[in-house]
C-alpha positions in Angstrom: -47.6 27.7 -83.5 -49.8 26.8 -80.9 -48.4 25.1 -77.5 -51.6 22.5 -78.5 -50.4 22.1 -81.5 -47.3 21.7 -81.3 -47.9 19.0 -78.5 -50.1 17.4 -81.3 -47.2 17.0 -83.1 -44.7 15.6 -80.7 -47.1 13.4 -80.3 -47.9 12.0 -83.7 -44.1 12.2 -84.1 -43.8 10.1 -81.0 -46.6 7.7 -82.5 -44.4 7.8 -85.7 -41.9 6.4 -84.2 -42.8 4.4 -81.7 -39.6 3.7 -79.0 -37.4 6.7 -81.3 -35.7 8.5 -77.9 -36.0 11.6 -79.5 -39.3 12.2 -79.6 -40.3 10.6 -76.5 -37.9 13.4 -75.6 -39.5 16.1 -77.0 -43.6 15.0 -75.7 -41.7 15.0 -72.0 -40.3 18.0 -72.5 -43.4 20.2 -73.8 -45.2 17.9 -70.9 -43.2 18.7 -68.2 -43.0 22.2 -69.4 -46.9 22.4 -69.5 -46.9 20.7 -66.0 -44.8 23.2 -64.3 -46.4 26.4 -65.4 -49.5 25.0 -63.5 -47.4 24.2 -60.2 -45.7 28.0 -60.5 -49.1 29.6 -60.7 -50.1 27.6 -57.8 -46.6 27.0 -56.0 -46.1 30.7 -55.9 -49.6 31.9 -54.8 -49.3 29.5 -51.8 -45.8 30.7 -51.2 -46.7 34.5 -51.1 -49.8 34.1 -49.1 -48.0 31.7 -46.8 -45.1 34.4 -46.2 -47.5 37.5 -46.4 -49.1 35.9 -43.3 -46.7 34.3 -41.5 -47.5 31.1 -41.4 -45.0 28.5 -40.7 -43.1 26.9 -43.6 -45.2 23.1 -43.3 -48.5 25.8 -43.5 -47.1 27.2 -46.6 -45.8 24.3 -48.4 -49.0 22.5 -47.8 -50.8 25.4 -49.2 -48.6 26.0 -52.0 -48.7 22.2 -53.3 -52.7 22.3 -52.7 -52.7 25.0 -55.0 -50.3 23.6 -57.6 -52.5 20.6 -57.4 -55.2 22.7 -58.2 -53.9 25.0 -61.3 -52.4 22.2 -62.5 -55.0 19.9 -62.9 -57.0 22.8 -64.1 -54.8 23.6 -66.7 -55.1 20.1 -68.3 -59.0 19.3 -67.4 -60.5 22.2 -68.6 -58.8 22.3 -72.2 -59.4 18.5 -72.6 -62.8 18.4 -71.6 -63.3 21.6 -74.7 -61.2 19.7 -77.0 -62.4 16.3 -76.8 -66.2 17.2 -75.4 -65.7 15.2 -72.1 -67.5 16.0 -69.4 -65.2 16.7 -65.9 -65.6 13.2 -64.3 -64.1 11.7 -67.8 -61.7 13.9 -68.6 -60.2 14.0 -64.6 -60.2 10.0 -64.8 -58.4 10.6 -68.1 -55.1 12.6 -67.2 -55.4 12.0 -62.5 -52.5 9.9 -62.5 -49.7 11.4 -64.9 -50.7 14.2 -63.4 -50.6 13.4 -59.4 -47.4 12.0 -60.3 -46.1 14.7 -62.3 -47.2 17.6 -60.2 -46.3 15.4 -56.6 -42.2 15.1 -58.4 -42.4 18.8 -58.9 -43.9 20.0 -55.6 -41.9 17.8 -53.8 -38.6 19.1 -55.1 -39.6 23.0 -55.6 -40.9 23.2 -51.5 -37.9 21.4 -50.9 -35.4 23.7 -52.6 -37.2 26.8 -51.4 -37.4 25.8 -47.8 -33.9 24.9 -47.7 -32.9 28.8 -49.4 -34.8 30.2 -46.8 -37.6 31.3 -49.2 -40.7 30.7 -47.6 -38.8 32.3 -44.4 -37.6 35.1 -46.0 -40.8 37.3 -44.1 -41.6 39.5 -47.3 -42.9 38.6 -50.9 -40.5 41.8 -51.5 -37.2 40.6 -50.5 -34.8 38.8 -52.6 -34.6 35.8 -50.7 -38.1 34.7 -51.7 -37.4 35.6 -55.1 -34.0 33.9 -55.2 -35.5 30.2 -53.8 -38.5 30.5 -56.5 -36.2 31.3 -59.3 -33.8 28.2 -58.1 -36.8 25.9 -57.5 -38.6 26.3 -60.7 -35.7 24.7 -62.6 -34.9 22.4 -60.3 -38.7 21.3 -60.1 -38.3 20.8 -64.3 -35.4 18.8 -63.9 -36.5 16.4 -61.3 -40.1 15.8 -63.4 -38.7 15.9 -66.9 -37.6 11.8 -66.3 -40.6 11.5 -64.2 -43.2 11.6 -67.2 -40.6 10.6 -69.8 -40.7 7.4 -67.7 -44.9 8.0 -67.6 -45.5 9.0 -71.6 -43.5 5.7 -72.1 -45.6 3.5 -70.1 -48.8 5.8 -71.7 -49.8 7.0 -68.3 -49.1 10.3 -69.4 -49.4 12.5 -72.6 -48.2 15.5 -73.7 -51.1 18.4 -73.3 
């Protein structure tokens, strides 16, 4: 199955039965799931380039949350402007705040977490320390935005992708 369709589904499940917990559950889930393979992509592009080059840890956060902003948003835009024929100024005014949200939660906590390993210090993309801070802040970045857009599909800021 499809991750689109199976989003689909939460959803009309969650439509179903409007206020049942678990499927509410289950649209946050596949929504926050969606929303952190965009900040990896980005989140970890920023972080090697940052620590390739030396920059200071601020530089590469900064530039590691620009680009999570970026593939993140991407990966929602671009697939809803194809699936429901909007052009990019509708289908960006459609999904901007769920996803700022979303995206800020995650960014906020992965940087944090990986800073605080030593990650983005660690001076190589080959040593284990990087490795070691992403692989702690991806879940950590899941767990802190999974109640974030719970909290936003329930106020239907926010739906699943």
């Amino acid at each position: 199955m499809k991750h689109t369709e199976h989003c689909h589904i939460a959803e009309k499940k969650a439509e179903a039965h409007a206020g049942h917990t678990k499927s509410s559950w289950n649209a946050a889930a596949h929504a926050t799931l969606h929303c952190l393979t965009g900040c990896v992509i980005g989140e970890t592009i920023g972080l090697m380039i940052g620590v390739t080059l030396g920059l200071h840890p601020y530089s590469s956060m900064a530039l590691a949350t620009v680009l999570a902003y970026i593939s993140g948003f991407s990966l929602t835009i671009f697939p809803l402007m194809k699936r429901a024929h909007l052009p990019f100024k509708s289908a960006l005014k459609a999904i901007w705040l769920g996803e700022a949200i979303s995206i800020g939660v995650m960014e906020l906590v992965m940087n944090s977490v990986d800073y605080h390993m030593g990650g983005m210090r660690a001076g190589s993309v080959g040593s284990w320390q990087f490795w070691q801070a992403l692989m702690i802040a991806i879940p950590a970045g899941y767990i802190a935005a999974f109640p974030v857009n719970l909290w936003l599909i329930g106020k239907e800021m926010k739906r699943c992708h």
